[in-house]
C-alpha positions in Angstrom: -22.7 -9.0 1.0 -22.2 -5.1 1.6 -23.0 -3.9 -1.7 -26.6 -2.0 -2.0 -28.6 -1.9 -4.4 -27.2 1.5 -5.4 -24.1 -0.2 -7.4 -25.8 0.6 -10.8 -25.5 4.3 -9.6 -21.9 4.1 -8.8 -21.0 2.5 -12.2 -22.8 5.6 -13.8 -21.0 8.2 -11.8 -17.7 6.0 -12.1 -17.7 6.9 -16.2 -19.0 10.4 -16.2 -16.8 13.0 -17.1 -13.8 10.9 -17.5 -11.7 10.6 -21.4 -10.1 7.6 -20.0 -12.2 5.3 -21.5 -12.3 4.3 -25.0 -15.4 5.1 -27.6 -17.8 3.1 -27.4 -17.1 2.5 -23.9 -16.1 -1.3 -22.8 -16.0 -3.2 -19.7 -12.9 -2.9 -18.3 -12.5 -6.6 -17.1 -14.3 -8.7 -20.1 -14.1 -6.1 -23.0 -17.8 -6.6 -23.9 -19.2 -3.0 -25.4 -21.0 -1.1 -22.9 -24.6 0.8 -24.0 -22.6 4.0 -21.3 -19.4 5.0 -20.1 -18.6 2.9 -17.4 -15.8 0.3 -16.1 -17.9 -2.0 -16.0 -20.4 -4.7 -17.2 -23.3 -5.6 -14.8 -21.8 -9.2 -15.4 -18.4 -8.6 -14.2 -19.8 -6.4 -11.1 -21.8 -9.3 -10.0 -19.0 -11.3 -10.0 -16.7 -9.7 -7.5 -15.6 -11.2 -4.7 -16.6 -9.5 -1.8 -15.5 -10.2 1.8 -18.7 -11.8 4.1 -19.0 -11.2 7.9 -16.7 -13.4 9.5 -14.2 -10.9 10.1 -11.3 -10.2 12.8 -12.4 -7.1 14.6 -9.2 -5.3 14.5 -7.5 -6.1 11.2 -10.3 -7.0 8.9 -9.2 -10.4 7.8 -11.2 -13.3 7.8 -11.6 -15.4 10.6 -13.5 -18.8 11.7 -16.9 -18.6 12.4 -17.2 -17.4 16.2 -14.0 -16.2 16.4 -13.1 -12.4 16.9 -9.5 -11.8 16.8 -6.9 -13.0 14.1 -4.0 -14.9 16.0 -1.9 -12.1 15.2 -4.4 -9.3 16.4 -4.8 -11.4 19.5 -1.3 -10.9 20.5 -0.2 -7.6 19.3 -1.4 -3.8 19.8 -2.7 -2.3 16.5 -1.8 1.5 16.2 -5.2 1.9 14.2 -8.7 1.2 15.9 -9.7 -1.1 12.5 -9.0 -1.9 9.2 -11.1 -3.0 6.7 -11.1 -4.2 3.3 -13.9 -4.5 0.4 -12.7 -8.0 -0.5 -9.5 -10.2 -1.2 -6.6 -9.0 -3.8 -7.0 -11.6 -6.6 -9.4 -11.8 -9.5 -10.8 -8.9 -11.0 -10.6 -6.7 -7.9 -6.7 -7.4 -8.7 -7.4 -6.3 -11.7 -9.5 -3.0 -11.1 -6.1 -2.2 -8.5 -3.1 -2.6 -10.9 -5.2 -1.0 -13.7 -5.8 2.0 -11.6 -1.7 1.8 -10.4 0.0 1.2 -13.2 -2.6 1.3 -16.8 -3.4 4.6 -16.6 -7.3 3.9 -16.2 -7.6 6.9 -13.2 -11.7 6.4 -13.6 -11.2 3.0 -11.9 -10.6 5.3 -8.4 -14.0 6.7 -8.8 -15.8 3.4 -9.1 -13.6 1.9 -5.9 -14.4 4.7 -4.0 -17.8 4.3 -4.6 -17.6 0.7 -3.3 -15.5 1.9 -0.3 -18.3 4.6 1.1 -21.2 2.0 0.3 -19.3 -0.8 2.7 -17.9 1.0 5.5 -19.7 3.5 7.3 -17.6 7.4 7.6 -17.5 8.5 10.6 -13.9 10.6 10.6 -13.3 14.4 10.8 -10.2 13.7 8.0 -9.4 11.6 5.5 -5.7 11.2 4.3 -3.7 8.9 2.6 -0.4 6.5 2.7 2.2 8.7 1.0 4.3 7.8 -2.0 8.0 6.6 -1.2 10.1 9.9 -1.9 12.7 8.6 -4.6 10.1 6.0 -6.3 7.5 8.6 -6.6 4.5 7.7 -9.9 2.6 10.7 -11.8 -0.6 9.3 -10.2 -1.1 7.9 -6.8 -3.2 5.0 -6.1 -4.2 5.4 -2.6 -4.4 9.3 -3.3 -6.5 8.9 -6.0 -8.9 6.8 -4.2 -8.5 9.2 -1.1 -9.7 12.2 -3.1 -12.5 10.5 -4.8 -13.8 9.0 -1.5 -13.5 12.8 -0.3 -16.3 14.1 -2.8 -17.7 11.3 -2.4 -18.8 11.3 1.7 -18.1 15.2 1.9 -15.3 14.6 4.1 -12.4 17.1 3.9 -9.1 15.3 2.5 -5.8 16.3 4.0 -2.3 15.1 2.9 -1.5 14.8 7.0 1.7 12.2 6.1 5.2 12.4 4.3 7.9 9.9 3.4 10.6 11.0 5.1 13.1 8.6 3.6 12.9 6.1 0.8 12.8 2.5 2.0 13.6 -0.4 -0.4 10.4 -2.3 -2.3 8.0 -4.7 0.3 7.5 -7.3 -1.9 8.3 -10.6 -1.0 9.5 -9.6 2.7 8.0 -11.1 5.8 5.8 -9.1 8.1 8.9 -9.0 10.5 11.2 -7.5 7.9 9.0 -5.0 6.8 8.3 -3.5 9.8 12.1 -2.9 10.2 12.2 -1.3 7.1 9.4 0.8 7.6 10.5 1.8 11.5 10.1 6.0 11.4 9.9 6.6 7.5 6.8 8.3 8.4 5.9 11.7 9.9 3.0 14.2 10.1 2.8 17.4 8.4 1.9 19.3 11.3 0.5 18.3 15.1 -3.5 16.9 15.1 -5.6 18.1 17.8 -7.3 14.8 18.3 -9.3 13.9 15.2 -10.6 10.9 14.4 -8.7 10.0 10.7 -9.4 7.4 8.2 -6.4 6.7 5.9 -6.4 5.4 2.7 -4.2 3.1 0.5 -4.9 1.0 -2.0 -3.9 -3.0 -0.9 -3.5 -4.0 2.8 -0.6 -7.1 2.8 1.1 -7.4 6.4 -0.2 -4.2 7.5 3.0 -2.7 8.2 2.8 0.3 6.2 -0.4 1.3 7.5 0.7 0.2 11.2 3.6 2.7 10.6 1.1 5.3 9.1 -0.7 4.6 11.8 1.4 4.9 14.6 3.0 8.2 13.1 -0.5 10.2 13.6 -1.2 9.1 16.6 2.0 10.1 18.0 1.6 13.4 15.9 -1.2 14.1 18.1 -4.2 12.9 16.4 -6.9 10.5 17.4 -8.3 7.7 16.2 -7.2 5.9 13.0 -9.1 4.1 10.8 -7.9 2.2 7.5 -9.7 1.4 4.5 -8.2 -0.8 1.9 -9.8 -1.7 -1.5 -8.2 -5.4 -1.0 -6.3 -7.4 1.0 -4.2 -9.8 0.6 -4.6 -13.3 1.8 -1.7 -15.6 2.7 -3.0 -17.8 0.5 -3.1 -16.1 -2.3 0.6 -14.6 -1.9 3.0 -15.7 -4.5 
């Protein structure tokens, strides 16, 4: 488990300052009251599923005991160096995601990030972000959110290094193959990196095509190493 014991301190830091939640404070998950403005109960934090240590190297998904690549990492070139995820996209990590992307609750990016710098270690010059599709574009960002949270967070600067250079039709329900196509050069750097390592943010890894794109676009760009941190990720057998 990758958690340390310092989860209390994230769930404190999550709820200060924010107007988000309601008075007096509830979980966000079970809807008990809460003694202090956090997201959530110590019940419902105990219960998240976390990803253990059986893990493809490259990609971050889980993998047989003993085993070190995925079958599809084993046969294909990643444009990132790893990606990694704090655990699968179902149950109330789901539930933290969507009610961060679409119910408004922006303290939720705070207590993610939290999770994100206590699991992975940070060792990037930048931190940026998947950007938002130009026509389909949301007040609030989730990977951005969670991008400029982690920032404060590590003390890492944040830079918006990516653009959307054309609007690509929704992901859902399209097999890695066909989002791949309809990801092929929709992304571009802001201006030319001088080697630096990056670690880019979004908020769900499925297929790994958008971040392969991301990926591949700042590398080309001119910068180094590329790192991806996910809150979740989905599992093929979890997808509907």
């Amino acid at each position: 488990m990758w958690r340390s014991s310092s989860s209390s301190e994230i769930l404190a830091a999550a709820g200060r300052g924010t107007i988000a939640l309601l008075y007096p404070p509830r979980c966000f998950i079970c809807d008990v009251p809460l003694p202090e403005p956090t997201p959530l109960c110590k019940s419902c934090l105990d219960e998240l599923e976390w990803f253990g240590e059986n893990l493809c190297t490259v990609c971050g998904g889980p993998v047989p005991e003993g085993i070190d690549l995925c079958r599809e990492c084993a046969v294909e070139l990643r444009p990132f160096t790893h990606a990694r995820a704090i655990g699968p996209y179902r149950g109330s990590l789901r539930a933290l995601i969507l009610g961060l992307k679409y119910g408004g609750e922006y303290a939720l990016a705070r207590l993610l990030a939290g999770f994100l710098a206590e699991a992975f270690p940070m060792e990037a010059e930048i931190i940026t972000y998947v950007p938002q599709d130009p026509v389909r574009k949301k007040p609030q960002h989730a990977a951005e959110l969670l991008a400029r949270e982690l920032s404060r967070h590590v003390e890492i600067p944040l830079e918006p290094l990516l653009v959307k250079t054309r609007s690509t039709p929704p992901q859902v329900g399209l097999s890695y193959e066909e989002r791949r196509e309809n990801l092929q050069g929709a992304f571009a750097v802001r201006h030319s990196g001088r080697g630096e390592r990056v670690l880019l943010i979004d908020d769900v890894y499925t297929t790994g095509s958008t971040v392969s794109e991301c990926a591949e676009a700042l590398v080309d760009g001119g910068f180094g190493e590329v790192l991806v941190f996910t809150v979740a990720r989905t599992l093929f057998s979890d997808e509907d």
